[in-house]
C-alpha positions as CSV (number, residue, x, y, z in Angstrom):
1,X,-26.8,-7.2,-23.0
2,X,-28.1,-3.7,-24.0
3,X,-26.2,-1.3,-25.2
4,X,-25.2,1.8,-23.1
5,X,-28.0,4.6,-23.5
6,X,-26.9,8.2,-24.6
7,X,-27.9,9.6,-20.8
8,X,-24.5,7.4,-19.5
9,X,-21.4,9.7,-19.4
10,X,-18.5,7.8,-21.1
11,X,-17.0,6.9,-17.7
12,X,-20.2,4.8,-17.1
13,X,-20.6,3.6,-20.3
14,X,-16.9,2.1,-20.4
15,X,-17.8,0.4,-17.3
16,X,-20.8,-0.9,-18.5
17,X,-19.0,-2.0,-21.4
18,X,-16.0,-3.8,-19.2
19,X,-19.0,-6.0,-17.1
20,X,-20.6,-7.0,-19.9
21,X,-17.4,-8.2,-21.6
22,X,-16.3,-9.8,-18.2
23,X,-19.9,-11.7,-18.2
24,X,-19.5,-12.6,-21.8
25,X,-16.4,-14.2,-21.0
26,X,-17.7,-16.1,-17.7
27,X,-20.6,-17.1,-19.6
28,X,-18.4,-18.4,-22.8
29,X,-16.0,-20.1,-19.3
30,X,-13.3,-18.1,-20.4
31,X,-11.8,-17.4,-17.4
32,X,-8.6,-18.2,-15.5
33,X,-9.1,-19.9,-12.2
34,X,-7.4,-20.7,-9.8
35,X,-7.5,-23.7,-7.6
36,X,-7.2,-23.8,-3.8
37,X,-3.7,-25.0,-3.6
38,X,-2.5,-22.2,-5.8
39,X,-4.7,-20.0,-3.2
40,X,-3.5,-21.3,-0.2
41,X,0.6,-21.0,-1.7
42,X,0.1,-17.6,-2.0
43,X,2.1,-15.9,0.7
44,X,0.8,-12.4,2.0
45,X,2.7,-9.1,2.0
46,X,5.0,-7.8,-0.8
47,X,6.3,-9.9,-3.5
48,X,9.9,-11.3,-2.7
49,X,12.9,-8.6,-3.8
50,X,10.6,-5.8,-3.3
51,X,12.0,-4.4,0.0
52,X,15.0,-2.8,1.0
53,X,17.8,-4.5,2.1
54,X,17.8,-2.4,5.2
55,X,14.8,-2.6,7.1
56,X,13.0,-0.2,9.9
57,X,11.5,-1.9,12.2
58,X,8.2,-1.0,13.6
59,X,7.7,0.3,17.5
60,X,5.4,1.7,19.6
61,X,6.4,4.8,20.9
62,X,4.8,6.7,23.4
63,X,5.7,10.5,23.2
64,X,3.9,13.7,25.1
65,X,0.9,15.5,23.2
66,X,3.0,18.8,22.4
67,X,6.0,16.9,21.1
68,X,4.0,14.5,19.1
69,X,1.9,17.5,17.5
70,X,5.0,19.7,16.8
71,X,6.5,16.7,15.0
72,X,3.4,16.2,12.9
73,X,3.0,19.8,12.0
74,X,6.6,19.8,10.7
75,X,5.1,17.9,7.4
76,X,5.5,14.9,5.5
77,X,8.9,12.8,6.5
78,X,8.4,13.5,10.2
79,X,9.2,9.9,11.2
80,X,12.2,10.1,9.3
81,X,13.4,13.3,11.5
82,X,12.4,12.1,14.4
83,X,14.9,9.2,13.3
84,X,17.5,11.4,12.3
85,X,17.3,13.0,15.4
86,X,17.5,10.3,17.9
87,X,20.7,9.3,15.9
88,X,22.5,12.3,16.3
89,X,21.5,11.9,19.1
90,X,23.2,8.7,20.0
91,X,26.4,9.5,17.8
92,X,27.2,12.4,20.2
93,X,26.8,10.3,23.1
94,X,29.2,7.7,21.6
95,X,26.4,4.3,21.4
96,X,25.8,4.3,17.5
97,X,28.6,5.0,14.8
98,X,26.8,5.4,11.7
């Protein structure tokens, strides 16, 4: 391959550099493949150990435009209010004790 002209900024030129080393090395049949079992074992979603050990579990929840946009405009962690909220909500009334 040719070599990267002075007009690339060094951002294009390292990944100029980085395909031609990853052509070189298909070319030479350096490369790791892998076959369609070990494709097909794969299992989607996070690796194993990576989650909690306490879930949430995922709902739909139809709310009214206001409240919805008030709980949004309170930030970041909104879910996790609203969650803390509903909680409270049910300690009070006696159906949840933790």
């Amino acid at each position: 391959m040719s070599e990267p002209t002075a007009e690339l900024d060094k951002d294009s030129a390292a990944l100029l550099a980085s395909l031609e080393r990853g052509l070189q090395q298909v070319a030479e049949d350096d490369v790791q493949r892998h076959t369609s079992a070990q494709i097909a074992a794969r299992r989607r979603g996070r690796p194993p150990g990576s989650v909690q050990a306490v879930t949430k579990e995922a709902v739909k929840l139809r709310l009214d435009a206001d409240v919805l946009a008030a709980l949004r405009a309170s930030g970041e962690g909104w879910q996790t209010r609203i969650n803390d909220a509903l909680r409270a909500s049910l300690r009070l009334t006696g159906k949840v004790s933790s």
